[in-house]
N, C-alpha and C positions, 0 to 999 in steps of 0.2 A: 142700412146698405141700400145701394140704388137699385133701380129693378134692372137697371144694364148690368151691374157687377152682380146679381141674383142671376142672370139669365145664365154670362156669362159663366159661372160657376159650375148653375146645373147643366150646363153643353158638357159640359168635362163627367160628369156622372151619370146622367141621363140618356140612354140607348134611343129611347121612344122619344125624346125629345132632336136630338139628332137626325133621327130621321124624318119626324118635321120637317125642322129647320132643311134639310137636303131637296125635298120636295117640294117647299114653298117659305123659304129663308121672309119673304115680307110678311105675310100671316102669321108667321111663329111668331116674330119678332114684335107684330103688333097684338098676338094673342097676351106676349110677357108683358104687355104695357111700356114698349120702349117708345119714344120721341123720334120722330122723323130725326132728328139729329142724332139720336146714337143710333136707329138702323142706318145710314149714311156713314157714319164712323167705322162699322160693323162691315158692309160692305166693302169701301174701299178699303178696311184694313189698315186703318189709320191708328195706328196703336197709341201715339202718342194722345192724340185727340179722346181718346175710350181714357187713357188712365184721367186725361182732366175731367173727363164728363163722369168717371166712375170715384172721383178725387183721391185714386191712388198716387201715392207716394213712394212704393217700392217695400210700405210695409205691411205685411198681410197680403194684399190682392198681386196676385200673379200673374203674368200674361203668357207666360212661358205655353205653349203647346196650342195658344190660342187660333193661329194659324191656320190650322188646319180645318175648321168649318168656316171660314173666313168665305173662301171661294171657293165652294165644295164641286164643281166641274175642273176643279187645276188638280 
């Protein structure tokens, strides 16, 4: 699994990691070892662009609730 769809995952479980990511979403992001191009993806919330970079297909990896650390000031 990619470290974007690893990140992804543990934002969904992860309290301490959320709140990283709330207080400095680039540092989290480059702490999980993601690529200028999925923190980019990540950022603008480019879902489709995450399932190609995470090679989701719709089987297994979920994006449902993703949203919501996406732009954590909205």
């Amino acid at each position: 699994m990619s470290n974007l769809a690893n990140f992804l995952k543990q934002m969904g479980t992860d309290s301490a990691l959320r709140e990283n990511y709330v207080a400095d979403p680039d540092g989290t992001m480059q702490s999980a070892g993601l690529t200028q191009e999925e923190m980019d993806a990540v950022k603008a919330g480019d879902k489709d662009k995450i399932r190609e970079l995470t090679g989701s297909n719709g089987d297994g990896f979920d994006l449902v609730g993703f949203h919501w650390f996406m732009k954590p000031d909205e």
